[in-house]
Every structure is written in C-alpha cells, then in structure tokens.
C-alpha positions as CSV (number, residue, x, y, z in Angstrom):
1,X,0.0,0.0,0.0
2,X,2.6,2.1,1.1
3,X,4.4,1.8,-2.7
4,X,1.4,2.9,-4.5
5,X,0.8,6.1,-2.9
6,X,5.0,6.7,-3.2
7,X,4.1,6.0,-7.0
8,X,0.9,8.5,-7.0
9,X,3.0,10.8,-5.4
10,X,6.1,10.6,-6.9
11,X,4.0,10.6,-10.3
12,X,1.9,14.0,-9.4
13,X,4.7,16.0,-7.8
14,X,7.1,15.3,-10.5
15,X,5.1,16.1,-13.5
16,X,4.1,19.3,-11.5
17,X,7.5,20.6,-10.6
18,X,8.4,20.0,-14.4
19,X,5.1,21.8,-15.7
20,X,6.1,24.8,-13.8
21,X,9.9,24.6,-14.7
22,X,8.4,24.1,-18.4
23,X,6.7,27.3,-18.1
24,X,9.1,29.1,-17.0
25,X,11.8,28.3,-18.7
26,X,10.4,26.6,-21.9
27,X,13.2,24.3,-22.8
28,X,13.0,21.1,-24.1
29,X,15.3,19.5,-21.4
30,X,12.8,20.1,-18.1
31,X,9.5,19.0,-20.3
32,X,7.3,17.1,-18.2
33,X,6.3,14.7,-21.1
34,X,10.2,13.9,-21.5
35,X,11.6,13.7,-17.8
36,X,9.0,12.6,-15.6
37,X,9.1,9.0,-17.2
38,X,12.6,9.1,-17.0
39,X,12.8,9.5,-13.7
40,X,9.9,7.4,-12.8
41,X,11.7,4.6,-14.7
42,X,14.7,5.2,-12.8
43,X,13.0,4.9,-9.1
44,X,10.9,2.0,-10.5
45,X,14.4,0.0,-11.6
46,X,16.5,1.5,-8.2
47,X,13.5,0.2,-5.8
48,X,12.9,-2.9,-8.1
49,X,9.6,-1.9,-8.1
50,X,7.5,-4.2,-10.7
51,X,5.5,-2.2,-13.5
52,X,2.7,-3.5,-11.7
53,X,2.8,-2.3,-8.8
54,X,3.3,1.4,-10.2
55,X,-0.1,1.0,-12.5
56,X,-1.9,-0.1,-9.6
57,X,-1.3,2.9,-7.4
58,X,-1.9,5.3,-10.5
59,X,-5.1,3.4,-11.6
60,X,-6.9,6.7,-10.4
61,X,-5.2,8.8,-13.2
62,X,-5.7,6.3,-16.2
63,X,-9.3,6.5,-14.9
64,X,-9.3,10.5,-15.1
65,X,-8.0,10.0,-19.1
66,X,-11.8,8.6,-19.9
67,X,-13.2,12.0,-19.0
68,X,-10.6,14.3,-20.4
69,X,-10.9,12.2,-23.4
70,X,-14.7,12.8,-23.6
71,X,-13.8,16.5,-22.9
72,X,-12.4,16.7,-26.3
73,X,-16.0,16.6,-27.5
74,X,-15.9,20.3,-26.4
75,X,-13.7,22.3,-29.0
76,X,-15.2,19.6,-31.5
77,X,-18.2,20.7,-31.3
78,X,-17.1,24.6,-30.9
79,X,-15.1,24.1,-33.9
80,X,-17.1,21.9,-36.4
81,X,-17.4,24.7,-39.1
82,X,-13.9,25.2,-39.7
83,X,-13.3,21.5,-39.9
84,X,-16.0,21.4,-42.1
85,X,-14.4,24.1,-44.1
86,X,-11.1,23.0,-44.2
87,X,-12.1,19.4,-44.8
88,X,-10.1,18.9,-47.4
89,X,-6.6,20.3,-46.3
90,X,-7.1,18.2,-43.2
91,X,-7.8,14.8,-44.9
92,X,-4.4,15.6,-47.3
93,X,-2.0,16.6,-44.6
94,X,-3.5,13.4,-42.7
95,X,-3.0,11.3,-45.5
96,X,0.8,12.2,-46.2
97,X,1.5,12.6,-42.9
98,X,0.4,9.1,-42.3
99,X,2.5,7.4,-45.4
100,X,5.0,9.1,-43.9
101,X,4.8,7.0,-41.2
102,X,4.7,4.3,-42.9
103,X,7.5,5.0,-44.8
104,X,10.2,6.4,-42.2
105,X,9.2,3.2,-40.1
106,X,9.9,0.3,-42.7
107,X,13.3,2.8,-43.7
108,X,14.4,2.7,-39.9
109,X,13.6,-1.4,-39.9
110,X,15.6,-1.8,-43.4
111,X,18.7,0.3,-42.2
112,X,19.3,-1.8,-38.7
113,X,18.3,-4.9,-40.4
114,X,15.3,-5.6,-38.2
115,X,13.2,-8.7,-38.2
116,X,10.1,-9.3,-39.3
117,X,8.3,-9.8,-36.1
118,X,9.9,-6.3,-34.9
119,X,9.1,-4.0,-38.0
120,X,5.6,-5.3,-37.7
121,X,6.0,-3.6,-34.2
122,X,7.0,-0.6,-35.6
123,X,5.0,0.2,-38.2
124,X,1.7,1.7,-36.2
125,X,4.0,3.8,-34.0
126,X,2.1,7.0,-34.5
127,X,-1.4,5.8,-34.0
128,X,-3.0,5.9,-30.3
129,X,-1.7,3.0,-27.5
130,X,-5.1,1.1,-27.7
131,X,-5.8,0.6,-31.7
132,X,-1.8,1.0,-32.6
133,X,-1.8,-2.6,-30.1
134,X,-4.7,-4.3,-31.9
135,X,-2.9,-3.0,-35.4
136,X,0.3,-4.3,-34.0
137,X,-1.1,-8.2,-33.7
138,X,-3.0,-8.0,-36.9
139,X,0.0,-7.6,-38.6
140,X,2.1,-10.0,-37.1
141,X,4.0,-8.0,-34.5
142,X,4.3,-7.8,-30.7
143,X,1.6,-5.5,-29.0
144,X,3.9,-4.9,-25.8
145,X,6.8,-3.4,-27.5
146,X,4.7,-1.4,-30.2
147,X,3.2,0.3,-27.3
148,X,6.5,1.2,-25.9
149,X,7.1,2.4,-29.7
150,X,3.7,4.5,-29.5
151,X,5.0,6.1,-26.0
152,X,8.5,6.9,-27.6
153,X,7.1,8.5,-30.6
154,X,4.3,10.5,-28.7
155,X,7.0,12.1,-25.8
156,X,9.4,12.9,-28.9
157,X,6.9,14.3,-30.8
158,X,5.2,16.3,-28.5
159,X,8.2,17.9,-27.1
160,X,9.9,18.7,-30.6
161,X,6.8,20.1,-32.2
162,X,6.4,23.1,-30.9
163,X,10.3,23.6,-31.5
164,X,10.0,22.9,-35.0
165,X,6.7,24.9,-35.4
166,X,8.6,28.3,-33.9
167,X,11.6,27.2,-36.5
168,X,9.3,27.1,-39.8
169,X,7.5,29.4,-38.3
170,X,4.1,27.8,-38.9
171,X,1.2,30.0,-37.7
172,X,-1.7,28.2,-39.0
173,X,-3.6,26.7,-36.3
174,X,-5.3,23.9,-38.7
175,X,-1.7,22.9,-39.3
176,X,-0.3,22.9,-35.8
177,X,-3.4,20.2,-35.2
178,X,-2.8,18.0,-38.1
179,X,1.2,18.2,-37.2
180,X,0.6,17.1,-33.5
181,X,-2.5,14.6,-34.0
182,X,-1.2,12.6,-37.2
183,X,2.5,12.3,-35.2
184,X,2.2,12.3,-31.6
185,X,-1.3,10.9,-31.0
186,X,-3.0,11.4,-27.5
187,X,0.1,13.0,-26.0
188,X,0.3,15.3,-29.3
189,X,-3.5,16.2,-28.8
190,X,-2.6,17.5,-25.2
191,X,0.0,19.7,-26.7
192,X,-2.0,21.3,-29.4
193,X,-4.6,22.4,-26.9
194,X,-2.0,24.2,-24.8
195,X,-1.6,26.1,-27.8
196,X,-4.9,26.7,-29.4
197,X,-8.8,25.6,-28.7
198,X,-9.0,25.0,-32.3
199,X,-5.2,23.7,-33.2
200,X,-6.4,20.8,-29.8
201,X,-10.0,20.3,-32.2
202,X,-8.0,19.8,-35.3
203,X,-5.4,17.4,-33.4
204,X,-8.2,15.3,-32.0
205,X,-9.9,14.8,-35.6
206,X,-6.5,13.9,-37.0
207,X,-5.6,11.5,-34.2
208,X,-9.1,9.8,-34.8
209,X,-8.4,9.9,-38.9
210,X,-5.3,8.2,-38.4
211,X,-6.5,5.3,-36.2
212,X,-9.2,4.5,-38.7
213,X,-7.2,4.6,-41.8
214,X,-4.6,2.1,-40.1
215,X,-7.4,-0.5,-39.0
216,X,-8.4,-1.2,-42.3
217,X,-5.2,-0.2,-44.9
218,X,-2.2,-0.7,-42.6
219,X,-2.7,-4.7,-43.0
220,X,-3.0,-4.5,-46.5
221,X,-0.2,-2.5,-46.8
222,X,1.7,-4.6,-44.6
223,X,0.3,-7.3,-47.1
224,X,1.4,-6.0,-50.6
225,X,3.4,-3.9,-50.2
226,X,5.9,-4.2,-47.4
227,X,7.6,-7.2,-46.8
C-alpha cells in the first residue's frame, strides 16, 4: 500500500514541478512529457519496483484519461465549421503525414536490419496505444513493445513540435493540429490544446483519422506492399 501512494505521489509531484519549470523556462530538457518518465523509470528500476505495482497505485489517473478524453468533445463541437471548411486540407495533410509513417518506419527497420516480427512492431508507432496494439497483432508484430514504440514516438513528438513549429515558423492553427494529431497521437493532442482551442480540435480529428485509416489499410499495406 505504502508503494502505491510513493508512486501516485512521486508521479503527481514530478510532472508538476516540471510543468512549472516548463513554463518558465520553456526548454526542451525540463518538459514534463520527457523527464517525468525518465525519472519514474529510474526509481521503479532503483527500488525494483515491478510495472505492476506502479499501475496499480496510478489506476486513479488512467481513470481520469476517460473524462478528459470525452472532454475533447468540447472544442469539437465549438469548432465543427472550420473543420467542415477545411475538410479537405485536413484529410491531405493526414494522409501524407500518415505514409510518412509508414515509410520512415519500414526505412528505420531496413537500415538496422530488423526482423520481421519487430518491423511489424514498428509500423503503427504514430497511431493511439489502444488501436496501434490491436494493429500491431493483426500484422504479425508484438503489442507490448509497439506500445513502448507509440509512447517513444508520442513524448518525442510532443516535445519537438512546438520547436520545429517556432523554427518554420508555422502559424496556421489547422496545421499545428494536423502536425501534432497525425504524429504524436494522444500525448500530441494534449499539446496542441496548450496552444490553441482550435489547433487541440484539429489534433483530435487527426488523431481519430489516423486510427481508422490504419485498421483497415495498414494490414493490407503490410500485405502487398511491405515485406
């Protein structure tokens, strides 16, 4: 008992100490998304504290995901007419954003010479933990380890985003959505809603977008074309 509330603790105060630090100082080195899992891995491997042990005294913030999730109903709704309007951009930057994907995972596998079981893993490393998983054994690969993929993927490309969005100097809000909700999935949503109502509305179409093109062409895909 007394290792799960260390864990809820641990968990809470460190992601808040790095939110402020993040404010403040707006580097990518003291990111919340990008340290506190390092140093919760770190106490979890020093203590030899199981994985297990850790979910079970943070079950009560998984459970607070299922209404910030619904939350994103919200800015949907608020901002149906521009998706409506901008349909079509959307859909295209999804799309390309998506064989992208596609095509820097199976370019990563090729260059380190990974097997088959393990570039199956990687292949639906942008879409959300849940679906990416179910992709993951559809296709032959290993649901535990494309998860830890998905994570990888969604910390990088959360905290890089806005970096490369102030570098290009991209101030199109439909764009900052598309950017964070194709790439980084749930953890990319988040950060698109720190920066706009509307980039956060965009972001949560895309993310959603993504998952359902990859149920249904990443297989095939997987089936004709890569090998």
């Amino acid at each position: 008992m007394v290792i799960k509330i260390v864990c809820l603790v641990l968990t809470i105060l460190s992601y808040w100490i790095f939110k402020k630090l993040y404010g403040k100082f707006k580097k990518i080195f003291v990111s919340p998304l990008l340290v506190t899992p390092v140093l919760l891995a770190a106490f979890l491997l020093s203590q030899d504290i199981p994985y297990r042990e850790y979910q079970k005294g943070t079950t009560i913030l998984s459970d607070l995901l299922q209404p910030a999730i619904v939350a994103f109903a919200v800015p949907l709704y608020q901002n149906f007419k521009v998706i409506q309007k901008n349909a079509a951009e959307i859909l295209i930057g999804i799309g390309a954003g998506w064989l992208m994907a596609i095509f820097v995972s199976s370019s990563i596998a090729a260059l380190f010479h990974f097997s088959k079981t393990l570039v199956h893993s990687l292949i639906p490393f942008t879409i959300t933990t849940p679906i990416a998983m179910g992709v993951s054994e559809k296709i032959g690969g290993v649901p535990t380890i494309t998860a830890v993929f998905v994570i990888i993927n969604a910390i990088i490309g959360s905290t890089l985003a806005p970096w490369l969005i102030k570098s290009l100097r991209i101030k199109n809000e439909i764009a900052h959505g598309v950017l964070l909700g194709t790439s980084a999935n749930g953890i990319g949503t988040s950060k698109a809603f720190e920066l706009s109502s509307k980039s956060g509305a965009i972001s949560s179409v895309s993310m959603i977008i993504v998952a359902a093109i990859s149920i249904f062409a990443t297989p095939w895909m997987v089936s004709h074309i890569i090998h």
